[in-house]
DRENTORKOL-3810 file (N, C-alpha, C; in nm, 4 decimals):
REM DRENTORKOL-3810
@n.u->0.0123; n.v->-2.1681; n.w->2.6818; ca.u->-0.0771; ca.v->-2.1156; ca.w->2.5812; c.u->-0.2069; c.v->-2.1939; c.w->2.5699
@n.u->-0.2006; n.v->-2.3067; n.w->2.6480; ca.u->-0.3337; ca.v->-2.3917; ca.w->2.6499; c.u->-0.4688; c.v->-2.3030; c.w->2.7261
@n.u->-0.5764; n.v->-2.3543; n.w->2.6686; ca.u->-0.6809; ca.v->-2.2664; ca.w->2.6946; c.u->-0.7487; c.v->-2.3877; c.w->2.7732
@n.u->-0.7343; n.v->-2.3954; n.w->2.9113; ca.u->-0.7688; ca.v->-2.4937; ca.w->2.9613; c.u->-0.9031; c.v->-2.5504; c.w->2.9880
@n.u->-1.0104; n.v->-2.4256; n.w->2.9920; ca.u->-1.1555; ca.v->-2.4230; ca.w->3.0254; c.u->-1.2026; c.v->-2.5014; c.w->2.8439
@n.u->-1.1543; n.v->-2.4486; n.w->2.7196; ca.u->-1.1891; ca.v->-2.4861; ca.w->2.6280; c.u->-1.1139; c.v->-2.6333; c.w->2.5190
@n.u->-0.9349; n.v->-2.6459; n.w->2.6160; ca.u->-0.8750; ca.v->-2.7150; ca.w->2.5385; c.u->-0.8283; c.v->-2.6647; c.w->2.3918
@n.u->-0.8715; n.v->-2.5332; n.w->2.3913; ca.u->-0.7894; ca.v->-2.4664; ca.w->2.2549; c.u->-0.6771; c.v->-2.4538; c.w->2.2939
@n.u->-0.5916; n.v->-2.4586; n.w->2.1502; ca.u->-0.4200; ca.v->-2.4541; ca.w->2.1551; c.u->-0.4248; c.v->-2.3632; c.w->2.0128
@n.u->-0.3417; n.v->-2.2776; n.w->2.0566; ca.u->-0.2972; ca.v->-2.1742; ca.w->1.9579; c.u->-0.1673; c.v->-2.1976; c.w->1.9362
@n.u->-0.1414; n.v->-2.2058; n.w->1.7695; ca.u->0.0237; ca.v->-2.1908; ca.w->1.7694; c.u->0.0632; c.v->-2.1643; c.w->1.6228
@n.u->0.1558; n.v->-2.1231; n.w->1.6195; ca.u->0.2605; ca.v->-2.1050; ca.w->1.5185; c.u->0.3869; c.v->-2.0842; c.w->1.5097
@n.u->0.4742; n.v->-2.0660; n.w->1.4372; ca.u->0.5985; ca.v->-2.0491; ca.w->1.4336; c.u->0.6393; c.v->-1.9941; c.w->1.2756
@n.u->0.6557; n.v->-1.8516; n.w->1.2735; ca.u->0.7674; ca.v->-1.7487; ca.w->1.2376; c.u->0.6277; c.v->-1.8140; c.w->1.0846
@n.u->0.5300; n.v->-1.8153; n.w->1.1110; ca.u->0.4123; ca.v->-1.8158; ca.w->0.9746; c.u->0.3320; c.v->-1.6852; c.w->0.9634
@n.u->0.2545; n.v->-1.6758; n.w->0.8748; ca.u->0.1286; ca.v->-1.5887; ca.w->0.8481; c.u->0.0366; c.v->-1.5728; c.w->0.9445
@n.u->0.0045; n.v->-1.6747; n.w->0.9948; ca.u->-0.0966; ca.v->-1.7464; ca.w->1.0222; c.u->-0.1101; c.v->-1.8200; c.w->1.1588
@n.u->-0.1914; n.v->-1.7918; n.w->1.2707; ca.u->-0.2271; ca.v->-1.8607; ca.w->1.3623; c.u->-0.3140; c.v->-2.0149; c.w->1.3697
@n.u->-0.2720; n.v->-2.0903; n.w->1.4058; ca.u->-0.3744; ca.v->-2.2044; ca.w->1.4216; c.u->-0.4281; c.v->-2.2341; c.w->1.5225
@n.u->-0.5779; n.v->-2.2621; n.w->1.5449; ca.u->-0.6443; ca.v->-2.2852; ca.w->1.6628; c.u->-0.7370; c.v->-2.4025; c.w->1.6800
@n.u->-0.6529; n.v->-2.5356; n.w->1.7777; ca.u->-0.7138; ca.v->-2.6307; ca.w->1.7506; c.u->-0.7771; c.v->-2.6940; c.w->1.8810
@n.u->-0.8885; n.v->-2.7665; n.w->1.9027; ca.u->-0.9672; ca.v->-2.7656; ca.w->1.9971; c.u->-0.9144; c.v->-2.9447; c.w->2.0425
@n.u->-0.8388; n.v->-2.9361; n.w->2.1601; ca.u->-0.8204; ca.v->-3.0258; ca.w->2.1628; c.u->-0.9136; c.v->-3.1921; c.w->2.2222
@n.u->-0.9751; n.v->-3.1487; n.w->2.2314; ca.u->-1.1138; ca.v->-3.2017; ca.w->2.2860; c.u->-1.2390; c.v->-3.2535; c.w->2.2290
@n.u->-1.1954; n.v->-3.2237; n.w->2.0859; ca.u->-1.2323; ca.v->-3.2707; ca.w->1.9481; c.u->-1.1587; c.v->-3.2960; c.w->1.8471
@n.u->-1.1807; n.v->-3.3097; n.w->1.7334; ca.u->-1.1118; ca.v->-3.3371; ca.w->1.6260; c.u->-0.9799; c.v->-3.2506; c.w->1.6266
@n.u->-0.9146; n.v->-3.3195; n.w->1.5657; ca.u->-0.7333; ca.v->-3.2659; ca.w->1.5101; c.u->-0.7292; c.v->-3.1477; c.w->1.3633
@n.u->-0.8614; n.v->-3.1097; n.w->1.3453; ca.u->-0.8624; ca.v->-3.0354; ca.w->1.2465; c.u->-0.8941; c.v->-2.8729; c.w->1.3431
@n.u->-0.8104; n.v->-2.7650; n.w->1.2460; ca.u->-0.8309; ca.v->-2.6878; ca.w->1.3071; c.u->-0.9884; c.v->-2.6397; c.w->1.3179
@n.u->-0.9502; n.v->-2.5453; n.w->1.4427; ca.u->-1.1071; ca.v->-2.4814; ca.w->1.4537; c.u->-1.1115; c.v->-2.3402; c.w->1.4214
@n.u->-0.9988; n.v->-2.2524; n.w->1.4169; ca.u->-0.9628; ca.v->-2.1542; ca.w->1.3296; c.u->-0.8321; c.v->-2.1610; c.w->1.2944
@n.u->-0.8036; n.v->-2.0523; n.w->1.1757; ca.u->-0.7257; ca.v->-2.0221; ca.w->1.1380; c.u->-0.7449; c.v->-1.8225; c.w->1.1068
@n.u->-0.5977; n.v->-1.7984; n.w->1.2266; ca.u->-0.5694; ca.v->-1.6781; ca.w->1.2148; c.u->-0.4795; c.v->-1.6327; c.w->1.1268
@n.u->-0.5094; n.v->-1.5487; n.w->1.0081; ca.u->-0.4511; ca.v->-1.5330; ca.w->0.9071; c.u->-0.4654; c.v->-1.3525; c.w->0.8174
@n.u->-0.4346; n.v->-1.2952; n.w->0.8865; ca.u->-0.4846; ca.v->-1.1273; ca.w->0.8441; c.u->-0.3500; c.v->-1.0452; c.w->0.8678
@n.u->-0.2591; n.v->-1.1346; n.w->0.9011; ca.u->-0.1113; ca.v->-1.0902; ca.w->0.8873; c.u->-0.0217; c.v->-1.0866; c.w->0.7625
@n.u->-0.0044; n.v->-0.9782; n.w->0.6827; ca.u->0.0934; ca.v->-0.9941; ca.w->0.5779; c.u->0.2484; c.v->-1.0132; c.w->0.5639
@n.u->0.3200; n.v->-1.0169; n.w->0.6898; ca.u->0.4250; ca.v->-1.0773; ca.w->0.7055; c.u->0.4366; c.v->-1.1823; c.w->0.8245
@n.u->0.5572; n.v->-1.2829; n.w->0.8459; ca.u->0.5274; ca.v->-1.3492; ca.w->0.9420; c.u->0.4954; c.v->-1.3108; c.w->1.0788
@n.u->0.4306; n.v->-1.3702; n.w->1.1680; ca.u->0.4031; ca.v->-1.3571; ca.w->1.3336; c.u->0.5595; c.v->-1.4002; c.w->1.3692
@n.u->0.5770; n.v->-1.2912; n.w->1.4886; ca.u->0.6939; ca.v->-1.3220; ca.w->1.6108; c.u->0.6547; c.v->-1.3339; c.w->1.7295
@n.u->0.5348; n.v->-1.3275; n.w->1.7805; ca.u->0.4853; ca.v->-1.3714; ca.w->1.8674; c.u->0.3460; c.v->-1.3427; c.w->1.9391
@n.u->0.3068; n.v->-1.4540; n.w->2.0158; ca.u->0.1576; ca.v->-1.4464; ca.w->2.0134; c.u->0.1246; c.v->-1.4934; c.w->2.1736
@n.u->0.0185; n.v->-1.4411; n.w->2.2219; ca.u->-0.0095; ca.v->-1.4697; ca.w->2.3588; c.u->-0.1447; c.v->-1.4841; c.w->2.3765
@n.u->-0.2184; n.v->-1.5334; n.w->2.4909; ca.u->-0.3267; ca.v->-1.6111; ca.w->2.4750; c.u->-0.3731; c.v->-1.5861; c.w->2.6456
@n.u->-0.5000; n.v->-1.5183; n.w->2.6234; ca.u->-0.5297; ca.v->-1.4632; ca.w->2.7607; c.u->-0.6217; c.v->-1.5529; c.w->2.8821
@n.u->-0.6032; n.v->-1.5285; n.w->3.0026; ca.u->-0.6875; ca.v->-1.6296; ca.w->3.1119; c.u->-0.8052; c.v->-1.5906; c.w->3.1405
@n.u->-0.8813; n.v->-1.5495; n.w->2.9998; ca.u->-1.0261; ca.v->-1.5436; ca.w->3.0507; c.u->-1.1807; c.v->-1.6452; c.w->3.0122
@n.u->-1.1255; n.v->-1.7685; n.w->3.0310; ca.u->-1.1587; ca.v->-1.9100; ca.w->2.9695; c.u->-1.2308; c.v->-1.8926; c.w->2.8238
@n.u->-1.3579; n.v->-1.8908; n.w->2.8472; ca.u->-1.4252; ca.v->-1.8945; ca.w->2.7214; c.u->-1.4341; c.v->-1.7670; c.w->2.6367
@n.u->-1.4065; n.v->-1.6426; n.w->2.7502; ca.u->-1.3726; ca.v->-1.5579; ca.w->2.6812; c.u->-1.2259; c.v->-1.5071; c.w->2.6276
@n.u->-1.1456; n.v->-1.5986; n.w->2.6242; ca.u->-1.0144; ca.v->-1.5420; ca.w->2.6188; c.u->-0.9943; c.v->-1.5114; c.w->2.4892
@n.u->-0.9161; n.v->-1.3831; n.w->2.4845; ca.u->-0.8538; ca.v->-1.3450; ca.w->2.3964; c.u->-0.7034; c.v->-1.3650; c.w->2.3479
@n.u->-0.6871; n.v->-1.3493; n.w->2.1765; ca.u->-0.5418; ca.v->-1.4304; ca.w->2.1590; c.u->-0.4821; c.v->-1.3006; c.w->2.0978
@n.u->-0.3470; n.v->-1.2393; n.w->2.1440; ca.u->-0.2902; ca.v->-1.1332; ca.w->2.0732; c.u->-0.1516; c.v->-1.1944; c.w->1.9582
@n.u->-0.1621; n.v->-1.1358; n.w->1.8357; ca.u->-0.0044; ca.v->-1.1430; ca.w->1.8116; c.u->0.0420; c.v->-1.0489; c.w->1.7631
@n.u->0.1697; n.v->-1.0426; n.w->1.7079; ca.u->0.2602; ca.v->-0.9122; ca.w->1.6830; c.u->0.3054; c.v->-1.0157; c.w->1.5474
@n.u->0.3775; n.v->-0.9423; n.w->1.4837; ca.u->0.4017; ca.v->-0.9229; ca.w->1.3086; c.u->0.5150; c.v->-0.8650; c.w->1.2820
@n.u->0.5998; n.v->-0.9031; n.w->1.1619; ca.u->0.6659; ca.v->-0.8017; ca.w->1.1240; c.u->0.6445; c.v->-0.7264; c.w->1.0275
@n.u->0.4523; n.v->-0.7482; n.w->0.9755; ca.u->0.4214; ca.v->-0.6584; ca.w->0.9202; c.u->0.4214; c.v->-0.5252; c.w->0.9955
@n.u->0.4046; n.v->-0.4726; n.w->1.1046; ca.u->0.4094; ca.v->-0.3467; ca.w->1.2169; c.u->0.2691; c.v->-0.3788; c.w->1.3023
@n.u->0.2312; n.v->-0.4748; n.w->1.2947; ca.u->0.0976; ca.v->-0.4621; ca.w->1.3425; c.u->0.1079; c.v->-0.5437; c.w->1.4477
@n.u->-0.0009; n.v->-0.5333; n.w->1.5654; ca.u->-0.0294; ca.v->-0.6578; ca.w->1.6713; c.u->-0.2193; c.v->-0.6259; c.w->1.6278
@n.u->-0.2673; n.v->-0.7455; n.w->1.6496; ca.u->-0.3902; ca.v->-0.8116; ca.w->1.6269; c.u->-0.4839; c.v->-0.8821; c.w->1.7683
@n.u->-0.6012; n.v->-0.8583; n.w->1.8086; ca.u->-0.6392; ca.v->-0.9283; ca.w->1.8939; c.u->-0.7338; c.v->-0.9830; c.w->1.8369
@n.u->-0.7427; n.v->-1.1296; n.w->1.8802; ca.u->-0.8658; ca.v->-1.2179; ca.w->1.8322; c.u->-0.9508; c.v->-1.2638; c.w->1.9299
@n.u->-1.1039; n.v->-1.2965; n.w->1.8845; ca.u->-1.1617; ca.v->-1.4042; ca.w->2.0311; c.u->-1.1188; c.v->-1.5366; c.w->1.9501
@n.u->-1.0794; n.v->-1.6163; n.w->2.1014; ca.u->-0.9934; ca.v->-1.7529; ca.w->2.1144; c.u->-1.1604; c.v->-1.8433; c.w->2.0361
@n.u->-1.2615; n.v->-1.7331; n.w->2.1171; ca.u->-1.3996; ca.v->-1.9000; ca.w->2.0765; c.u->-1.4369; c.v->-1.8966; c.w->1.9588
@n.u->-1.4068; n.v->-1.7601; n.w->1.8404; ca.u->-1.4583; ca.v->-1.7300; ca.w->1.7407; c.u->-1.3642; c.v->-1.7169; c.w->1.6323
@n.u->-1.2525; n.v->-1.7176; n.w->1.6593; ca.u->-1.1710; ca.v->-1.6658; ca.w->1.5929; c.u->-1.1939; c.v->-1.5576; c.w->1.4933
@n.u->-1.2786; n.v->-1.4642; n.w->1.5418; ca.u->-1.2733; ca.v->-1.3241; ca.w->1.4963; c.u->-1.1924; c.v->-1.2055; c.w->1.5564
@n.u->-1.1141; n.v->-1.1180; n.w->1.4476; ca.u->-1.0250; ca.v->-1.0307; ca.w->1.4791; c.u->-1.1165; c.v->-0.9339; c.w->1.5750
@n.u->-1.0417; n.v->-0.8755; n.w->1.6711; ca.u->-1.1347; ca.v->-0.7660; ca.w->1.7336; c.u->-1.0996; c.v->-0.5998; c.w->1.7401
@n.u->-0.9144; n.v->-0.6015; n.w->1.7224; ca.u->-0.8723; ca.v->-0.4993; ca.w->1.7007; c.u->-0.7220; c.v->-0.5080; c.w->1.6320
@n.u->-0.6972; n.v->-0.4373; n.w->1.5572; ca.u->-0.5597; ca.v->-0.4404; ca.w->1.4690; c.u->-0.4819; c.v->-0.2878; c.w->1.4675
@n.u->-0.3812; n.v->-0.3113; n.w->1.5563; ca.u->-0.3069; ca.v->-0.2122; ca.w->1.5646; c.u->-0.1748; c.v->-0.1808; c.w->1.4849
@n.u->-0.1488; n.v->-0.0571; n.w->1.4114; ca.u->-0.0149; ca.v->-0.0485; ca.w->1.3310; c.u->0.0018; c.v->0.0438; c.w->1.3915
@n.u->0.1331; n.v->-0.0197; n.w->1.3689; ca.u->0.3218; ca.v->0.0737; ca.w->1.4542; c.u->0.4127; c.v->0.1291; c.w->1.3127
@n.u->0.4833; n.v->0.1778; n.w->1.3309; ca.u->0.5707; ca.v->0.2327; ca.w->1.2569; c.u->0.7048; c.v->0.1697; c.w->1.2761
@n.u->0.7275; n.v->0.0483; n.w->1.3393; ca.u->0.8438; ca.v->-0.0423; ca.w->1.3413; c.u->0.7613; c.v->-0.2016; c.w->1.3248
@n.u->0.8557; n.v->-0.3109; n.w->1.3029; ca.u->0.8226; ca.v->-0.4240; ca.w->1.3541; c.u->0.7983; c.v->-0.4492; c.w->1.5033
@n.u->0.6854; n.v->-0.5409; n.w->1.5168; ca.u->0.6805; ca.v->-0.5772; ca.w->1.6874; c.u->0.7067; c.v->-0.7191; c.w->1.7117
@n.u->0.8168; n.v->-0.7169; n.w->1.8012; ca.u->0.8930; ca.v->-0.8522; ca.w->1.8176; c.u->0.8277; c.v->-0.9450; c.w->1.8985
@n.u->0.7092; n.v->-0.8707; n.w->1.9834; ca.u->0.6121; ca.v->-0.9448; ca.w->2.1490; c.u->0.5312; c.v->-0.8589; c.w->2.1562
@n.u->0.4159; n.v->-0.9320; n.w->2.2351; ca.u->0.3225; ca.v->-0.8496; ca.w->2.3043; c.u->0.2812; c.v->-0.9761; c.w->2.4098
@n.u->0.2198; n.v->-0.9112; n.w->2.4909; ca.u->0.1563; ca.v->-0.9659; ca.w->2.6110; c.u->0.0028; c.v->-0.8908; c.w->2.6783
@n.u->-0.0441; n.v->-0.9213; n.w->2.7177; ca.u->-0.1337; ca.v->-0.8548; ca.w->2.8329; c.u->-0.1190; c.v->-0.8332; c.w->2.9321
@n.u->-0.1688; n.v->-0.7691; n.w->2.9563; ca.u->-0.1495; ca.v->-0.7355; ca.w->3.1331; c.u->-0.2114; c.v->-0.8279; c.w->3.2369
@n.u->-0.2609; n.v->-0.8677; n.w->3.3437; ca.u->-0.2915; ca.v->-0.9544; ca.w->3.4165; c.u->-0.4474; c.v->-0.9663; c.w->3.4043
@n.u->-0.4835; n.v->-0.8165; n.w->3.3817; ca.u->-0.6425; ca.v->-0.8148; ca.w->3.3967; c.u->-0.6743; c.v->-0.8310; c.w->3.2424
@n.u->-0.5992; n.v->-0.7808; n.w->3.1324; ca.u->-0.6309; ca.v->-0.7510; ca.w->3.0300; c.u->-0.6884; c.v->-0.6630; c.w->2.9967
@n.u->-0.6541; n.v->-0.5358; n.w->3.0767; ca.u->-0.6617; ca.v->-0.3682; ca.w->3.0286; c.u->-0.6105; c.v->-0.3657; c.w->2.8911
@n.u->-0.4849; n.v->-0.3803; n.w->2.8599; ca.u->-0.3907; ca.v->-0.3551; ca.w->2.7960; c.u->-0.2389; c.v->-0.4396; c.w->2.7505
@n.u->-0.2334; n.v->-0.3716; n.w->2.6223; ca.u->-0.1648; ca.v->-0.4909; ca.w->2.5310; c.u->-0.0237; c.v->-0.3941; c.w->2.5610
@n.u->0.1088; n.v->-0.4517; n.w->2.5876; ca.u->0.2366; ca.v->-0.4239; ca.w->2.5876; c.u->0.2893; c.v->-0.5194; c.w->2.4554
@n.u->0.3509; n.v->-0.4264; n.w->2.3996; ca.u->0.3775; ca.v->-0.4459; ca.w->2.3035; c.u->0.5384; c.v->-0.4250; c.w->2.2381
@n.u->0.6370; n.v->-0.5182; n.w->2.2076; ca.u->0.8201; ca.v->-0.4938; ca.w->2.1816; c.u->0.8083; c.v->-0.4324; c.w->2.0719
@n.u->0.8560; n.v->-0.3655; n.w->2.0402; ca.u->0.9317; ca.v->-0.2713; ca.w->1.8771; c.u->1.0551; c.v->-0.3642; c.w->1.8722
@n.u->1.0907; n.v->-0.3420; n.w->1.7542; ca.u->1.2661; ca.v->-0.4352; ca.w->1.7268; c.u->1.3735; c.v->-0.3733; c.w->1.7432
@n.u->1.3466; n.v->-0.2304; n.w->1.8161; ca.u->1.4388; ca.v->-0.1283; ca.w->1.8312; c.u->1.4447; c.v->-0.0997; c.w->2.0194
@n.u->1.3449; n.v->-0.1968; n.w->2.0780; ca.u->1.3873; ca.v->-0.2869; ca.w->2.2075; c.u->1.2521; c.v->-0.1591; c.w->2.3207
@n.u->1.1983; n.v->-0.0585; n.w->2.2418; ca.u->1.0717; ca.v->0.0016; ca.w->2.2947; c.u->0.9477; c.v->-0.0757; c.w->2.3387
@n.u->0.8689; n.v->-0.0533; n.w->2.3986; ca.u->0.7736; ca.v->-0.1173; ca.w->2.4544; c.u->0.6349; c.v->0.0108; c.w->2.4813
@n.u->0.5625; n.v->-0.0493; n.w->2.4171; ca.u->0.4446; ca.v->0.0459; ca.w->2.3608; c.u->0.3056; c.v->-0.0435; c.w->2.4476
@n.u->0.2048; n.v->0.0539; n.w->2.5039; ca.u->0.1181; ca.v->0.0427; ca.w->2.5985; c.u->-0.0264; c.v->0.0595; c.w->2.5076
@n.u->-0.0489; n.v->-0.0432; n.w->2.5218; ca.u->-0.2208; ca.v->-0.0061; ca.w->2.4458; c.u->-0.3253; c.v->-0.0447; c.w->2.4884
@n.u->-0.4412; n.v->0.0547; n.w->2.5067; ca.u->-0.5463; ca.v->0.0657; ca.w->2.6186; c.u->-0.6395; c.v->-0.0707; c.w->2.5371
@n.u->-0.6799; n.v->-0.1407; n.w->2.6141; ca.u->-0.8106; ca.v->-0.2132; ca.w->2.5370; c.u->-0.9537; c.v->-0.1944; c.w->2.6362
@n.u->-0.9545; n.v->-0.0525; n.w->2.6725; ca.u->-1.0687; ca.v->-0.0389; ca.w->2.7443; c.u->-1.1447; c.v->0.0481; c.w->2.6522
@n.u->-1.2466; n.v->0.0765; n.w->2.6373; ca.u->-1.3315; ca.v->0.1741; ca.w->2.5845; c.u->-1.3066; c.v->0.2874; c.w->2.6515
@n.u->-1.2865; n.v->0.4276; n.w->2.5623; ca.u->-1.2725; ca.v->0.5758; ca.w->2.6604; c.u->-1.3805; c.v->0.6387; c.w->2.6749
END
């Protein structure tokens, strides 16, 4: 999950809230991802250095994408179940995404 070009580290565990800390500077965070109303189950963090993007999933029903350099949300998606994972795809077309009912849901992040 290390963002190696920037030394950001994203993390949390079963919180609200993402933390994003620059390791290459101070020990204080450099964001805080927090637009989730129930806890995060999991979060992934993409290989596009300075531009990388950070996804997570919720058991509010939602998955969220952020920029890693800004920590601004960029898109917020709701499901009609909890989502247990998400990931990207290699290029970062698209967000795959777990339901808790073991489905796996495909979401375009290209412009149509």
């Amino acid at each position: 999950l290390i963002n190696r070009s920037s030394f950001t580290f994203p993390f949390t565990s079963l919180s609200l809230s993402v933390v994003l800390l620059d390791l290459s500077h101070s020990p204080e965070p450099r964001h805080v991802l927090s637009r989730h109303s129930l806890p995060i189950t999991d979060l992934h963090c993409g290989h596009m250095g300075a531009q990388a993007r950070v996804a997570t999933s919720s058991l509010d029903q939602t998955v969220k994408v952020w920029e890693l350099s800004s920590g601004e949300l960029l898109l917020s998606v709701l499901f009609d179940m909890e989502i247990m994972s998400v990931t990207f795809d290699p290029s970062e077309y698209f967000l795959f995404c777990g339901g808790r009912d073991g489905n796996i849901f495909q979401v375009s992040l290209c412009s149509q």
